[in-house]
C-alpha positions in Angstrom: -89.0 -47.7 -20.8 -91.6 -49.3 -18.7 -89.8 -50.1 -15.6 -91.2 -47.6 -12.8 -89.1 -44.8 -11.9 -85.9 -45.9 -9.3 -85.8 -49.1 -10.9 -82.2 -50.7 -11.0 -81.9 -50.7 -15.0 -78.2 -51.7 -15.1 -74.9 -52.8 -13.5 -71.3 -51.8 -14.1 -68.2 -53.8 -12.7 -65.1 -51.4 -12.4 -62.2 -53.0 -12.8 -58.6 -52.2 -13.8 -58.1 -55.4 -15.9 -61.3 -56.4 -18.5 -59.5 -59.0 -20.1 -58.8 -61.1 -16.6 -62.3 -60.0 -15.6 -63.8 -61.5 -18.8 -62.1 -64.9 -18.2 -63.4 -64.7 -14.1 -66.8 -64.0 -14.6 -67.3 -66.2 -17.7 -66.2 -69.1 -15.9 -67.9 -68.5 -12.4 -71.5 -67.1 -14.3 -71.3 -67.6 -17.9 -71.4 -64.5 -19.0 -69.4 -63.3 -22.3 -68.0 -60.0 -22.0 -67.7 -58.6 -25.7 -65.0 -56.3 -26.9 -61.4 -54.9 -27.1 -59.8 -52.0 -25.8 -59.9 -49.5 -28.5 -56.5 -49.1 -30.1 -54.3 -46.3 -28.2 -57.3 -45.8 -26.5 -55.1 -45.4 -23.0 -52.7 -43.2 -24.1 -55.3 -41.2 -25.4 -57.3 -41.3 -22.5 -60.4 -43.3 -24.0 -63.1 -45.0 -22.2 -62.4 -48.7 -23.0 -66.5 -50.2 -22.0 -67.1 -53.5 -23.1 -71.1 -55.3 -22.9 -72.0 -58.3 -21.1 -74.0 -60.8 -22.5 -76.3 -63.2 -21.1 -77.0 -67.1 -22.8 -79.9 -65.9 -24.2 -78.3 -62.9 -25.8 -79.9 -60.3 -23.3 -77.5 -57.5 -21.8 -76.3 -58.0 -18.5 -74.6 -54.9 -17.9 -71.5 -53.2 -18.6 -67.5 -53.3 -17.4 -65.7 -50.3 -17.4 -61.6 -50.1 -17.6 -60.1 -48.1 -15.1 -57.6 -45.5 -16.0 -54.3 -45.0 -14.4 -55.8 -41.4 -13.7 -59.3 -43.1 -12.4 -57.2 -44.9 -10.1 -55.2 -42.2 -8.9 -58.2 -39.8 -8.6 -59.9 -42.4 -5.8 -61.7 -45.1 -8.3 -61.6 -48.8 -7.4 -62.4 -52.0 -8.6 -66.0 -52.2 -7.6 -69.9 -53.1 -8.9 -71.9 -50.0 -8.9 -76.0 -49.7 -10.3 -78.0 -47.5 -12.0 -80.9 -46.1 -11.0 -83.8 -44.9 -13.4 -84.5 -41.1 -13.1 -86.9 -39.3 -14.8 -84.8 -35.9 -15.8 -80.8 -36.6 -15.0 -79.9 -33.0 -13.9 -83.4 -32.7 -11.4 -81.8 -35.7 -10.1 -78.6 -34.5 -9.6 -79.7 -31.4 -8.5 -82.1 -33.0 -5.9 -79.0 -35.1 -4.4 -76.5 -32.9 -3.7 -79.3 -30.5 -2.3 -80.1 -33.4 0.2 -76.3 -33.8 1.2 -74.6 -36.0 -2.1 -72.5 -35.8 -4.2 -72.0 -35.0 -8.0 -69.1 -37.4 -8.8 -69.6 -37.1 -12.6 -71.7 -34.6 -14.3 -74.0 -35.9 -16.5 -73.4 -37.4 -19.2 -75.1 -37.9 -22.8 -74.2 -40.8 -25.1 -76.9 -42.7 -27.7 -78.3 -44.8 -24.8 -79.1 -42.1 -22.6 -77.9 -39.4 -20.4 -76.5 -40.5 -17.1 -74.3 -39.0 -13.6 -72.4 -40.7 -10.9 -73.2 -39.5 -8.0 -73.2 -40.6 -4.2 -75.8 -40.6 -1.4 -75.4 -38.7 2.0 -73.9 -41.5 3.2 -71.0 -41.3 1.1 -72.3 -44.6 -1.2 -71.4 -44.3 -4.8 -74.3 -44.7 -7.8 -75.3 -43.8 -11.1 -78.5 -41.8 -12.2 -79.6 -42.5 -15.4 -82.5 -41.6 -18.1 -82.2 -44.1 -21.0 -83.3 -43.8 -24.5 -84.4 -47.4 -26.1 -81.7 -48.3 -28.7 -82.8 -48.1 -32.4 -86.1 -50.3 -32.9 -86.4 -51.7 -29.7 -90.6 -51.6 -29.2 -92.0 -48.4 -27.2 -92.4 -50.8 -24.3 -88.6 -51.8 -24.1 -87.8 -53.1 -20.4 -84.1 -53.5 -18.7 -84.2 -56.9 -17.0 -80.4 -56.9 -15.9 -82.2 -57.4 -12.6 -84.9 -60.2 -11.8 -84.9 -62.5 -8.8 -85.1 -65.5 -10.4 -83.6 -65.9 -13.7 -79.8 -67.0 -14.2 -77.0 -64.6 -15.2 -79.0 -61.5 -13.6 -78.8 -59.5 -10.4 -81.3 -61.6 -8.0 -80.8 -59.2 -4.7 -79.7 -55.6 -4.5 -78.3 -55.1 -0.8 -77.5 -51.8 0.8 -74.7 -51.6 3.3 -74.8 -48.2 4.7 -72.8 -45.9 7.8 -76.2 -44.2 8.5 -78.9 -47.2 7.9 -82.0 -44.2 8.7 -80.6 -41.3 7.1 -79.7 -44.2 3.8 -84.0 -45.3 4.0 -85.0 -41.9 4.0 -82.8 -40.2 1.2 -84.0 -43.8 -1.1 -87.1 -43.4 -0.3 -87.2 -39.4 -1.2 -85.5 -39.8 -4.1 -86.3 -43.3 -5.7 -89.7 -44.2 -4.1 -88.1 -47.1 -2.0 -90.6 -48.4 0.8 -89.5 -50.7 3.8 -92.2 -52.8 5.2 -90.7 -55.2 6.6 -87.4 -56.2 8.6 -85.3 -58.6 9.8 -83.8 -58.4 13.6 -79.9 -59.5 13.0 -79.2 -59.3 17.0 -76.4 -57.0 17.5 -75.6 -55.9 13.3 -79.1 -54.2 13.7 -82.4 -54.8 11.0 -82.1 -56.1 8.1 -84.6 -53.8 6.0 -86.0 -54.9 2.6 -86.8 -52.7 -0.1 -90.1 -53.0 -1.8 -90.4 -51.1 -5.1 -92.3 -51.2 -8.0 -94.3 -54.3 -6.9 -91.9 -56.3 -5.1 -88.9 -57.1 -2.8 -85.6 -56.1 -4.6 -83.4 -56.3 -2.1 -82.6 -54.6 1.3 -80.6 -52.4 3.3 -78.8 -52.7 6.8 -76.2 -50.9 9.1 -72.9 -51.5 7.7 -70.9 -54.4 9.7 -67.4 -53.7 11.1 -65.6 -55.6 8.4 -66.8 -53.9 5.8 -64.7 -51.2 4.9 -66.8 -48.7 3.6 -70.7 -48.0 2.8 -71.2 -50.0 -0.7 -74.1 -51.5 -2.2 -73.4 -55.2 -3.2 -75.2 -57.0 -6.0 -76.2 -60.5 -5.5 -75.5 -62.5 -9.2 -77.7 -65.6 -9.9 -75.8 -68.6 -10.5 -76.6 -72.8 -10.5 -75.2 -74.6 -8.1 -72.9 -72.8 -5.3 -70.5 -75.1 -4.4 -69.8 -75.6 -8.0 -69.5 -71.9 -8.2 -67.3 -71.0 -5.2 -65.0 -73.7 -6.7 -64.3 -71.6 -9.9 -64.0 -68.7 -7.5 -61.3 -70.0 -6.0 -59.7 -71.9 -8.4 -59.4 -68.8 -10.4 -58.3 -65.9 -8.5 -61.1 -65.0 -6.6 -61.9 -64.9 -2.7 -64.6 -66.1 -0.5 -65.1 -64.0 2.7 -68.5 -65.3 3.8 -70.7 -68.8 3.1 -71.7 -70.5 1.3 -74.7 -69.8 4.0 -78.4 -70.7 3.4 -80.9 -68.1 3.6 -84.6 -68.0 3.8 -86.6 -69.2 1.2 -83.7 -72.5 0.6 -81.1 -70.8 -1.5 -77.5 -70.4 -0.9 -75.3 -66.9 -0.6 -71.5 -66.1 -0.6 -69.8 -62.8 -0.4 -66.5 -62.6 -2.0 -63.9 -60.9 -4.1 -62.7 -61.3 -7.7 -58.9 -61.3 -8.9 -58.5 -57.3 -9.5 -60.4 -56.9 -6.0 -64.1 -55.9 -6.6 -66.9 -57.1 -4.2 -69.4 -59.3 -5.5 -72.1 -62.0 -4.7 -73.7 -65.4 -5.9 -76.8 -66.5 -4.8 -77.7 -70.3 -6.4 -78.9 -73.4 -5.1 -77.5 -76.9 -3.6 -77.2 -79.8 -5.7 
């Protein structure tokens, strides 16, 4: 894979109904979410994962069906990303020496080996070192994220309890670099991440509102008052915007049905 090491390489929406979370997010981004929940598969405990497909056919990520027994052992409806590691258990080592968590051994399935994990901070995330599916070229490349192409992750944004203790452990561990900042007045600097090249997103102190430290994904839509329309016309919440932000593009933070954070970024008109 030829995206540099710490690169975000997929997404994963949690969410304890995949069949209302295919019909929301097909109609607010376009996305199809392929799949059924295998047959007995809850009884039996089985993972019931289902892919997310893009309009031109490329992946754009994954949703996972939360168990009765997730739920009950502290899962949530929630987006979480994957960051590429060179060697899974070094990284998983390497956290929890530097005050994380394991939340999930790793993992080995045909597309790669994988952990959940948490920060110091307390802010859940998967490690992962993939293996290119069956005759995909030697230079394969995940582009769930990209900042300007539709249907993809545009902004990866960092709400942390401990915003220097949060840039530190990233950039230890995934070679994040923060050049730059915005002043917010009282919530504190808004820090942006350069990796790999460019600006992926950024981090800040978490506000008051927010309940806990979360990273929140921004998804790349059309137009936004189109799209907080379907929001709301289908279940879903608006908590913030729409609200421009520099550069001319538009931003909401919301909620969907089954109550998983997420946000749009598009344009006007």
């Amino acid at each position: 894979m030829t995206n540099p090491l710490g690169s975000f390489i997929w997404y994963e929406l949690m969410t304890t109904d995949p069949d209302a979370a295919r019909d929301f997010y097909g109609k607010v981004v376009g996305w199809k979410i392929l799949g059924e929940a295998p047959e007995g598969a809850a009884a039996a405990g089985g993972v019931d994962y289902r892919h997310i497909v893009r309009d031109d056919g490329g992946s754009g990520g994954g949703v996972l069906a939360l168990t009765d027994a997730m739920c009950e052992g502290g899962a949530r409806p929630c987006w979480l990303g994957y960051l590429y590691v060179a060697d899974v258990d070094a990284a998983t080592a390497a956290i929890a020496a530097d005050g994380g968590k394991v939340l999930m051994p790793k993992t080995t399935i045909d597309v790669g080996s994988f952990a959940l994990v948490t920060d110091p901070q307390g802010v859940p995330l998967y490690v992962m070192t993939p293996v290119p599916p069956a005759g995909a070229p030697a230079d394969a490349r995940s582009d769930v994220y990209d900042r300007t192409a539709p249907q993809r992750v545009a902004w990866n944004e960092l709400y942390s309890p401990d915003i220097d203790g949060a840039r530190a452990f990233y950039a230890k561990h995934f070679d994040f670099a923060f050049n730059d900042k915005m002043p917010m007045g009282e919530m504190g600097d808004y820090w942006f991440i350069d990796h790999g090249g460019e600006q992926i997103g950024a981090m800040m102190q978490k506000p008051a509102e927010v309940p806990v430290g979360m990273w929140n994904f921004y998804i790349r839509v059309g137009d936004i008052d189109q799209a907080v329309a379907t929001v709301t016309a289908n279940g879903g919440q608006v908590f913030n915007g729409p609200m421009e932000v520099p550069g001319g593009e538009w931003i909401i933070n919301g909620m969907d049905p089954q109550g998983a954070m997420f946000s749009l970024v598009g344009t006007k008109g």
